[in-house]
C-alpha positions, 0 to 999 in steps of 0.5 A: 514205824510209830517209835521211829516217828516218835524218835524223829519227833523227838530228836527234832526237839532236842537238836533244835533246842542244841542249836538254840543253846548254840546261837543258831536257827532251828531247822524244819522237820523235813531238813532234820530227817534229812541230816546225819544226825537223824541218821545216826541215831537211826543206824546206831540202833539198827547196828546193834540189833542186828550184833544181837541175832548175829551172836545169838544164832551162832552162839547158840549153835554151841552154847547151851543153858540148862533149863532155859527155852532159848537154849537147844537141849544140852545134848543137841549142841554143835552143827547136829547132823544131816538127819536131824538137820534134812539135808542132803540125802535126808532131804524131804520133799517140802525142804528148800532146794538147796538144802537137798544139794551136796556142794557149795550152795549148801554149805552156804544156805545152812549158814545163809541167816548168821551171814545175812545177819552178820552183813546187815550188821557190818552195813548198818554200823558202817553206815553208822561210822559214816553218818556218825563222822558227819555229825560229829563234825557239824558239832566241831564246826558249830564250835568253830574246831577241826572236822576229823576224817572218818578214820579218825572219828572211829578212835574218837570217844563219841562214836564208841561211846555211841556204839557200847551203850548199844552194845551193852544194853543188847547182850544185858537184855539177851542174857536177862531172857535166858537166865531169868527164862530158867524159874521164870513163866509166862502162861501161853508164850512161846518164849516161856517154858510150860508153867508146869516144867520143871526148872530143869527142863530146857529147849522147851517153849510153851 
């Protein structure tokens, strides 16, 4: 909550100061949290957070990295059966209730993180799309040009600049931790293997 009151405190500069470059009053701080442009900025971010924990739960279901702590151990790669996973029959007494049930509500418990994952992320960058065109085309107005359609503002270079900037900056960060997690410790952390582990050594966490 403290960075996103820092980034409305400074978004509220910078649009302002884009307004005054553009011949027009600057708006209250109660109006501009209240625009598209907050708004987007906002989503954008959201997004591309929630595109990281989708990809890195499913990816990391069948993908795996030698000697990495953010990586299942390389012969514990796939879906692993009901033993190891406790479900169904191998349910115990303190696991979730679906977990412990043989049709659909299983099924889709053991998936219920990548999904709701998944869906927030479909919903913020919706949301994004929608907040973005409505930006955007109060940056054409204020320049005297044609508003586009919401459609029309998904094929502009502005929302998928917005979008990949994102995009990037979230998987760089993901492969930086699994790669550089390998050789590399933090004493006490339980992103970080034992300092003494051997390089080698994966799914292992400190």
């Amino acid at each position: 909550m403290v960075v996103l009151a820092c980034q409305a405190v400074t978004g509220h500069a910078e649009f302002n100061e884009q307004l005054t470059v553009d011949g027009m009053q600057p708006i209250g701080f109660g109006d501009y949290l209240l625009s598209s442009d907050f708004a987007v900025d906002v989503t954008e971010n959201w997004q591309s957070e929630f595109l990281q924990f989708f990809l890195y739960i499913f990816g990391t279901v069948y993908l795996v990295q030698r000697g990495s702590p953010e990586s299942k151990k390389v012969h514990q790669a796939g879906p692993e059966s009901e033993e190891e996973q406790r479900m169904g029959d191998h349910a115990r007494a303190d696991s979730p209730g679906w977990a412990g049930t043989k049709d659909w509500r299983q099924a889709l418990y053991a998936r219920s993180l990548g999904i709701v994952m998944g869906g927030l992320f479909v919903l913020s960058w919706l949301a994004q799309s929608i907040t973005g065109t409505a930006a955007y085309n109060g940056r054409q107005l204020r320049q005297l040009e044609d508003p586009v359609s919401w459609a029309g503002y998904l094929i502009t270079p502005d929302f998928w600049n917005r979008t990949l900037q994102n995009w990037q900056s979230e998987l760089l960060a993901v492969a930086a931790m699994v790669v550089l997690s390998i050789y590399l410790r933090q004493r006490g952390s339980p992103e970080s293997k034992p300092v003494g582990a051997a390089h080698t050594t994966t799914g292992v966490e400190g």
